[in-house]
C-alpha positions as CSV (number, residue, x, y, z in Angstrom):
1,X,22.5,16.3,31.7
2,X,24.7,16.4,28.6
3,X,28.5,15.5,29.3
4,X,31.3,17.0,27.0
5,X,33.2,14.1,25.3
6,X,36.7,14.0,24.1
7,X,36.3,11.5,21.2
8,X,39.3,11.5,19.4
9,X,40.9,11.0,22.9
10,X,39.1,8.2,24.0
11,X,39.2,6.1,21.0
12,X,43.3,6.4,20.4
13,X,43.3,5.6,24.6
14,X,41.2,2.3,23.8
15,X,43.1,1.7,20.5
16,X,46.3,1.7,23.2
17,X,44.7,-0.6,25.6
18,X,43.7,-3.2,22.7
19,X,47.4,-3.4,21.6
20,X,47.8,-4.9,25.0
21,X,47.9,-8.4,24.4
22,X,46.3,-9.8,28.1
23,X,45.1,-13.1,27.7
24,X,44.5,-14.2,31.4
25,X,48.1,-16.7,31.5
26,X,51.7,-17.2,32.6
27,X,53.3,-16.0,36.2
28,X,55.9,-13.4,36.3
29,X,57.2,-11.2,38.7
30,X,54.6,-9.1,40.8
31,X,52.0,-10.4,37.4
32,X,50.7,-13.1,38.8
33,X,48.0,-13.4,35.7
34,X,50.7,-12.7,33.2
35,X,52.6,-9.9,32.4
36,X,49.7,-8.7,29.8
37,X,47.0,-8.8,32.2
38,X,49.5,-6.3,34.8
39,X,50.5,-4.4,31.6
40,X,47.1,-3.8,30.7
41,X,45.9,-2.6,34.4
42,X,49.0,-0.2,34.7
43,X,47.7,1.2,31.3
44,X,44.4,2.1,33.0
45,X,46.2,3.5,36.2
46,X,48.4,5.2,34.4
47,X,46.0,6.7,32.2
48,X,43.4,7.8,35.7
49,X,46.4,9.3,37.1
50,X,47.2,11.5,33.9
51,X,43.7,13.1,34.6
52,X,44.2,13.5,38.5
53,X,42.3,11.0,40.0
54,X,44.2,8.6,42.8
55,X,45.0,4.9,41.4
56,X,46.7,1.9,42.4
57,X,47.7,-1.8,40.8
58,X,47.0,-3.6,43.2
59,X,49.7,-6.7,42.8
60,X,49.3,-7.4,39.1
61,X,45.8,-9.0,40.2
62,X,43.3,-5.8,39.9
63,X,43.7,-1.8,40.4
64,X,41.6,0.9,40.6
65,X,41.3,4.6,39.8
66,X,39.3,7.2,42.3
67,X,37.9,10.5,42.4
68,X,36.0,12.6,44.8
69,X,35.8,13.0,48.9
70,X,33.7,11.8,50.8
71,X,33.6,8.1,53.6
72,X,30.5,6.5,51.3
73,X,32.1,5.3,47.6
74,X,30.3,4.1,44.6
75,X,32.4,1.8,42.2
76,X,32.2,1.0,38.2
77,X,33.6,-2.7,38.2
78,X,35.3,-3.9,34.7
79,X,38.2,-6.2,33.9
80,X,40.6,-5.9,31.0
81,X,41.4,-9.6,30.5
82,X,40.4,-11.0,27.3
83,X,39.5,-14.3,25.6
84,X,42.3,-15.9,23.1
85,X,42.0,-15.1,19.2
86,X,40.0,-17.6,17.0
87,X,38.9,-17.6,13.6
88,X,39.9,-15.8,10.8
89,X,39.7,-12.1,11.8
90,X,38.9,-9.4,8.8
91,X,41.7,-6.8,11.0
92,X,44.9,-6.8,13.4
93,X,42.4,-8.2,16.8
94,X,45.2,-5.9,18.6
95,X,45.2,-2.6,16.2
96,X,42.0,-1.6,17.5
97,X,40.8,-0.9,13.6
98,X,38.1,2.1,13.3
99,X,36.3,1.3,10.2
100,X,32.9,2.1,8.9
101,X,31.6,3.6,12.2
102,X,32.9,0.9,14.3
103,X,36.0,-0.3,16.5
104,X,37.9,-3.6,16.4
105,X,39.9,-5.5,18.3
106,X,40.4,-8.0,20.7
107,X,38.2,-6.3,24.2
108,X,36.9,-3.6,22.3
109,X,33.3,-4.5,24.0
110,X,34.1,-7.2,26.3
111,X,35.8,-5.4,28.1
112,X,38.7,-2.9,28.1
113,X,36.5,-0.6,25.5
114,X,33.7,0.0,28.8
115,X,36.3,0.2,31.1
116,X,38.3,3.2,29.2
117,X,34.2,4.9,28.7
118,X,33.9,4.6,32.3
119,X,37.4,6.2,32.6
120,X,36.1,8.8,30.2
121,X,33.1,9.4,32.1
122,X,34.4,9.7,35.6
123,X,36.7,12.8,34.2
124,X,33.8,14.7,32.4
125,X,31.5,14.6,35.9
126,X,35.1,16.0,37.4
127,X,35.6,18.5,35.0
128,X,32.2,19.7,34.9
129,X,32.5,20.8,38.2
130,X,29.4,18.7,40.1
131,X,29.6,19.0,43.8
132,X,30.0,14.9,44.7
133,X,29.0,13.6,47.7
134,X,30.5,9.9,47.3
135,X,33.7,9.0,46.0
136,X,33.6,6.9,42.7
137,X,36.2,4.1,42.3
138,X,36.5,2.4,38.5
139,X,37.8,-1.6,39.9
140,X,39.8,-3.3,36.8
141,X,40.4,-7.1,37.2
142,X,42.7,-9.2,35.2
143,X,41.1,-12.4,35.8
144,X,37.3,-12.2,34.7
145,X,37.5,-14.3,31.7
146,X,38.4,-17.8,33.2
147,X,35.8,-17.5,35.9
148,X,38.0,-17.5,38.9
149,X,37.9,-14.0,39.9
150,X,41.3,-14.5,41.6
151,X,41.5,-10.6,40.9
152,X,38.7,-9.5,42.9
153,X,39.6,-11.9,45.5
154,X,42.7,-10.7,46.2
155,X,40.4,-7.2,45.9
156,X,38.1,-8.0,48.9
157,X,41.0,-8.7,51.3
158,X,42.7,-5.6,51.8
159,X,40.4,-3.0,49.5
160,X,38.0,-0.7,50.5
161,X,34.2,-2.4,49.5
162,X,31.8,0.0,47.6
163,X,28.6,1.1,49.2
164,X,26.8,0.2,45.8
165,X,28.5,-0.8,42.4
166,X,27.5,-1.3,38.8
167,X,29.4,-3.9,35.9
168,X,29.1,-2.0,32.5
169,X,29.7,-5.8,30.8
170,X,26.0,-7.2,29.6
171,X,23.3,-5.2,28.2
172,X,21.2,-2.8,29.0
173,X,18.9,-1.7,30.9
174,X,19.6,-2.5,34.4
175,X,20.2,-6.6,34.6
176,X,19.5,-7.7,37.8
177,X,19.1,-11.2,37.7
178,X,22.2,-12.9,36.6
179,X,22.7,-17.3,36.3
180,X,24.3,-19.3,38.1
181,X,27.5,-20.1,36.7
182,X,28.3,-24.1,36.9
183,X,31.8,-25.1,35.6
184,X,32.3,-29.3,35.3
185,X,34.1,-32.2,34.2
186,X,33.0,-35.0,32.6
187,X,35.7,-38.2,32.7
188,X,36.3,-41.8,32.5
189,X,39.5,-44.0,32.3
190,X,39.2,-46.2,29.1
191,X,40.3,-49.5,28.9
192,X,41.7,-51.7,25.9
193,X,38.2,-52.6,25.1
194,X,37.4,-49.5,23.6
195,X,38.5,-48.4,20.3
196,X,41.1,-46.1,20.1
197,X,40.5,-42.1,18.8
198,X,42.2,-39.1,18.9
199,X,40.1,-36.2,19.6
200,X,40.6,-32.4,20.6
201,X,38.6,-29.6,20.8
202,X,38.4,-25.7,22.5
203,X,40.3,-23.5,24.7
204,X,38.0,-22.2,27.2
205,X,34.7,-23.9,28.1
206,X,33.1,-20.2,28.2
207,X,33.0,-20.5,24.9
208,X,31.3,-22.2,22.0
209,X,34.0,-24.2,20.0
210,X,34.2,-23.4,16.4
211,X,36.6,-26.2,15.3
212,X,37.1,-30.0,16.3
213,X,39.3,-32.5,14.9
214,X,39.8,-36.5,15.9
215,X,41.7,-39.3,14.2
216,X,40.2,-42.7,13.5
217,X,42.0,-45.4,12.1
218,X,44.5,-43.2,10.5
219,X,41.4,-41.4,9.0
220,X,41.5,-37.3,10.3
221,X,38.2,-35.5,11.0
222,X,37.7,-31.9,11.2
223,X,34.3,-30.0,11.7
224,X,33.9,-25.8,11.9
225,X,31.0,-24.4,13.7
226,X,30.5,-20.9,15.0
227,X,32.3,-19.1,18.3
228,X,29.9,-17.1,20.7
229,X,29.7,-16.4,24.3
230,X,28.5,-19.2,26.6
231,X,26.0,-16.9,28.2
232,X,24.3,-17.6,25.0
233,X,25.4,-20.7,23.1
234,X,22.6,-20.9,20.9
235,X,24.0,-17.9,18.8
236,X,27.0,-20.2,17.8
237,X,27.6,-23.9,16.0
238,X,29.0,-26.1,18.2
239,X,32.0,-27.5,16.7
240,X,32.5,-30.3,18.7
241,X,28.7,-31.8,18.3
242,X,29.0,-31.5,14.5
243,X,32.5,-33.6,14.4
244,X,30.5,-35.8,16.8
245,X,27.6,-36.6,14.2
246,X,29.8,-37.1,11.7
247,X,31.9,-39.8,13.2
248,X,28.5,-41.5,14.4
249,X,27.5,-41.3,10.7
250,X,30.8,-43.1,9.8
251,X,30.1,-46.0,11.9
252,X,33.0,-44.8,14.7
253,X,31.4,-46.3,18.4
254,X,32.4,-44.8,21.0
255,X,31.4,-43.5,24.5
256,X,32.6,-40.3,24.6
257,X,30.3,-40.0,21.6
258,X,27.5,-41.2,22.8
259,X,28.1,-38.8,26.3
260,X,28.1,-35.8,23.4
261,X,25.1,-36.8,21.7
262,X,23.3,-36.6,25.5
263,X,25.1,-33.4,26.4
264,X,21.9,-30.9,26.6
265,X,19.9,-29.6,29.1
266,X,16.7,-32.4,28.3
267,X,19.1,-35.9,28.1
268,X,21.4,-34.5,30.7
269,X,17.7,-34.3,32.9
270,X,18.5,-30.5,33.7
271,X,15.8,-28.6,31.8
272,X,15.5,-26.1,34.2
273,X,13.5,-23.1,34.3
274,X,12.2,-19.8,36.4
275,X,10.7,-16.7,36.2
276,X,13.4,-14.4,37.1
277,X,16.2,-15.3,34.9
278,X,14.6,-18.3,32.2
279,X,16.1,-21.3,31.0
280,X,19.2,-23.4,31.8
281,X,21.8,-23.5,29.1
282,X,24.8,-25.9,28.9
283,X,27.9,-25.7,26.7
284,X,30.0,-28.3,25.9
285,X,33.2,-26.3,25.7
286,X,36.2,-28.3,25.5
287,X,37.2,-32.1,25.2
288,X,40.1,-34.1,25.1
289,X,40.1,-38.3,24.1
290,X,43.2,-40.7,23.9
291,X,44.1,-44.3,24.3
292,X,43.6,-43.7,28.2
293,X,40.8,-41.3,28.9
294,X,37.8,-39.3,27.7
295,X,37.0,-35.5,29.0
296,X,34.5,-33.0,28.6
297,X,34.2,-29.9,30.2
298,X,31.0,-28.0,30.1
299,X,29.4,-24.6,31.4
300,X,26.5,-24.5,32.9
301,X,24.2,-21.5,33.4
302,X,21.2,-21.9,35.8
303,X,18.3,-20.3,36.9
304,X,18.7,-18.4,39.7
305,X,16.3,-20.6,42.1
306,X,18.0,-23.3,41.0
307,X,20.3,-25.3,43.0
308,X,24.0,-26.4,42.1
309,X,23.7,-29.3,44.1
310,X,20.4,-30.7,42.2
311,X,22.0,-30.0,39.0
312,X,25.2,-31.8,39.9
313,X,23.4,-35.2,41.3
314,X,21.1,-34.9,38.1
315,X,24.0,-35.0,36.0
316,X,26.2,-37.6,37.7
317,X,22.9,-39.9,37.5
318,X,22.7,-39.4,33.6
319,X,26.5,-39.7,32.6
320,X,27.0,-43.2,35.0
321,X,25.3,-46.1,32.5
322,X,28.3,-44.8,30.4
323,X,30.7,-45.3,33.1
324,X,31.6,-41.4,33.3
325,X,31.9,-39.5,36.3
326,X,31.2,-35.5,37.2
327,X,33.0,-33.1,38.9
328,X,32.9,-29.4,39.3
329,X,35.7,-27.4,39.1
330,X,34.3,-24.0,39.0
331,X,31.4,-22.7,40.1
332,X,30.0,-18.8,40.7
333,X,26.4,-18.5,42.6
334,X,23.7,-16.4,40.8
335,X,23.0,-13.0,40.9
336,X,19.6,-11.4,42.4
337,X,18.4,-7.6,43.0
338,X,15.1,-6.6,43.9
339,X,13.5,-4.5,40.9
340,X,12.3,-2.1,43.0
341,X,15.3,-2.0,45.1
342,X,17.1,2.0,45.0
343,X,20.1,1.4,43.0
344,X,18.0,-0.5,40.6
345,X,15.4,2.0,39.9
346,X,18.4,5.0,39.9
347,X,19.6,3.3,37.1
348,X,16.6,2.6,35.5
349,X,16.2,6.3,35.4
350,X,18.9,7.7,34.2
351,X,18.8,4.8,31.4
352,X,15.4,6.1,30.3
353,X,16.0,9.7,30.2
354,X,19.3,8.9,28.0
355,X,17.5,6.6,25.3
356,X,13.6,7.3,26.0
357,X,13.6,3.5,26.6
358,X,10.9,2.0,29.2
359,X,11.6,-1.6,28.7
360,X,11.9,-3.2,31.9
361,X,15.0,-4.6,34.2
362,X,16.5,-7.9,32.5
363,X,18.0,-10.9,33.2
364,X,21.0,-13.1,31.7
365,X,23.2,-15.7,31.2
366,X,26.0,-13.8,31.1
367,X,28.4,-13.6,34.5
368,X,29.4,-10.3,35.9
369,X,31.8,-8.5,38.3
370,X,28.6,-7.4,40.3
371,X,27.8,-10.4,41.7
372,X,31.1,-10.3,43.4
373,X,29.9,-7.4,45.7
374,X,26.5,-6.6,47.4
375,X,24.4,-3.9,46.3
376,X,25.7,-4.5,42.6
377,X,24.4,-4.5,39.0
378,X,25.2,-5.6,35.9
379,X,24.2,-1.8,33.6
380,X,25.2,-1.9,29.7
381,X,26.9,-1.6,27.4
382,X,24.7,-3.0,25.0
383,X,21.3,-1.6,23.8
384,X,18.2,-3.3,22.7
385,X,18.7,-4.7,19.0
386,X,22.5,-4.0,19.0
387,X,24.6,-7.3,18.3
388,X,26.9,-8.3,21.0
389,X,30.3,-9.5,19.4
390,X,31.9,-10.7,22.9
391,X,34.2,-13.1,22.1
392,X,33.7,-13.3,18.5
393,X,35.8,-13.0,15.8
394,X,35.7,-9.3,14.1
395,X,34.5,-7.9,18.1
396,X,33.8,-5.0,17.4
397,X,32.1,-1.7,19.6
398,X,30.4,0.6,17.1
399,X,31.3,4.5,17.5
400,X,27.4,5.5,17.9
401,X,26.7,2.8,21.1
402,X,29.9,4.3,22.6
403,X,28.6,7.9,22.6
404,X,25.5,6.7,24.1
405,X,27.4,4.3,27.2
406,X,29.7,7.8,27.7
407,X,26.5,10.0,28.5
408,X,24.9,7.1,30.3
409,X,27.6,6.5,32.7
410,X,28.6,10.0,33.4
411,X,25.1,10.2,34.5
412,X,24.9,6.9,36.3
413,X,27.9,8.3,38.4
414,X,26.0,11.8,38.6
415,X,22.8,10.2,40.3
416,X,24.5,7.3,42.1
């Protein structure tokens, strides 16, 4: 079925959202993520409540916006927190910039552009007048991004759980394997013996670096890489590793060097691997070296047979010839749905009748809202061949893969 679109309306509604700055940060009064974060879900509210649905912010963590009758509900689960601003950006990252077919800004795809669709799509199945028998919920968190999921935390203890749910925040078609997501620290004290360097590098560990910089004997590094998503770190340049080669090549010893030059899956002794889901991936993410101590912080995605426990001891076992030790500080399990399984295969439909697409269910290294709830799926927004520019410089959602995610959840809420 063919859903009637508002365009214009939805893009200036996004465009709004974007100008939200909500980097997850900061505690203020009844914003416990930061006054951006609770800025940016009133925005959403608001906006459900202009086209009649029910909505609520829910404490500045989450909110939601509802529609329908009915005891059973089906929820759309999205968050509009975003990742800092790096790089050199070609637009305003909080204009929302329309240009040559496609929109800019800062959550444009990752994730307050799907969350506004999903908006958009819930209000064309109401308008067009289809007898539901379920009432859909849109869930918007402010606190995807670092990995805590304080948001839907603070969700699950007073909020009404959906009978099934999908995340429109990976790729499509339906995804329902997702990693394990593995969050550590790597640290030792170091004493007088070792020669002193100054070293700094990234803001979030979800992310690969795209600069590092150290001082050496008065001497100042820098190295520029590539940013991507840590879901997929081998679409970026790891900053950090490149400054680390280079200060080898300059005759610099150190340990913390020597822990980065071993910080992969195969000297790390975690080359893990399964069917559902593929290969281990780690990122070295951020790091930190003075006169006193070395750090690393890393994300790990693992297979989804794999245990966080193995990986841990594996780990700690590698790092301890060079006296470092290994905590975790963050850690959410993997995601698993049967293929065959009913909100999988409803999904799958309505995603091949859309595109004409047969390609099978997927998996990813990417970490979802759905594997917060049972009965959940990561669904969208991005199609086979189309570039994913989450947390990229110049993100961007092109106007075309919009039109195509409207019509694809309207009918994902239709069926489900």
């Amino acid at each position: 079925m063919e859903f009637k679109l508002d365009e214009k309306s939805l893009i200036e509604d996004i465009r709004g959202l974007l100008q939200i700055q909500s980097v997850n940060g900061g505690c203020d009064e009844g914003a416990p993520l930061g006054k951006g974060v609770s800025d940016a879900i009133d925005y959403v509210v608001r906006l459900g409540e202009r086209f009649g649905f029910r909505g609520r912010n829910i404490d500045g963590y989450c909110g939601y916006v509802e529609m329908g009758k009915g005891e059973r509900m089906v929820a759309i689960l999205n968050h509009v927190d975003t990742v800092p601003v790096e790089g050199e950006w070609s637009c305003d990252p909080f204009d929302g910039t329309v240009r040559d077919g496609k929109l800019y800004g800062r959550g444009a795809c990752d994730n307050k552009g799907p969350a506004l669709v999903a908006l958009y799509a819930m209000k064309a199945v109401a308008d067009s007048g289809l007898a539901l028998g379920k009432r859909v919920r849109l869930i918007v968190g402010g606190d995807e991004e670092s990995g805590a999921w304080k948001c839907l935390r603070r969700y699950k203890q007073t909020e009404e759980l959906p009978e099934s749910a999908f995340s429109p925040d990976a790729d499509y078609p339906v995804t329902f394997a997702e990693k394990g997501i593995l969050h550590i620290l790597i640290r030792r004290e170091l004493g007088p013996d070792v020669p002193a360097i100054e070293l700094e590098c990234g803001k979030r560990v979800n992310i690969v670096p795209a600069h590092a910089s150290a001082v050496v004997n008065g001497k100042t590094y820098e190295a520029q890489g590539k940013a991507s998503h840590a879901m997929a770190p081998e679409l970026g340049v790891n900053a950090l590793l490149g400054l680390c080669d280079e200060l080898i090549a300059d005759g610099v010893d150190h340990p913390f060097l020597k822990l980065c030059q071993m910080a992969n899956a195969e000297d790390l002794g975690i080359a893990l691997c399964d069917e559902p889901s593929g290969k281990l991936t780690i990122n070295p993410g951020v790091a930190r070296v003075d006169g006193h101590t070395a750090e690393l912080r890393c994300d790990i995605r693992y297979p989804v047979t794999a245990k966080k426990e193995d990986i841990l001891a594996r780990i700690s076992e590698a790092v301890a010839p060079l006296d470092f030790t290994v905590e975790e500080f963050q850690h959410v399990g993997p995601l698993y749905v049967e293929k065959d399984s009913k909100l999988v295969t409803t999904l799958q439909k309505v995603y091949r009748e859309i595109t004409g697409d047969s390609r099978e269910p997927v998996s990813t290294g990417g970490g979802t809202y759905a594997r917060a709830f049972q009965s959940a799926v990561a669904f969208g927004i991005f199609l086979p061949g189309e570039e994913n520019m989450c947390h990229k410089v110049d993100e961007y959602w092109s106007l075309d893969s919009i039109r195509t995610n409207f019509q694809i959840m309207a009918n994902a809420i239709k069926e489900l």
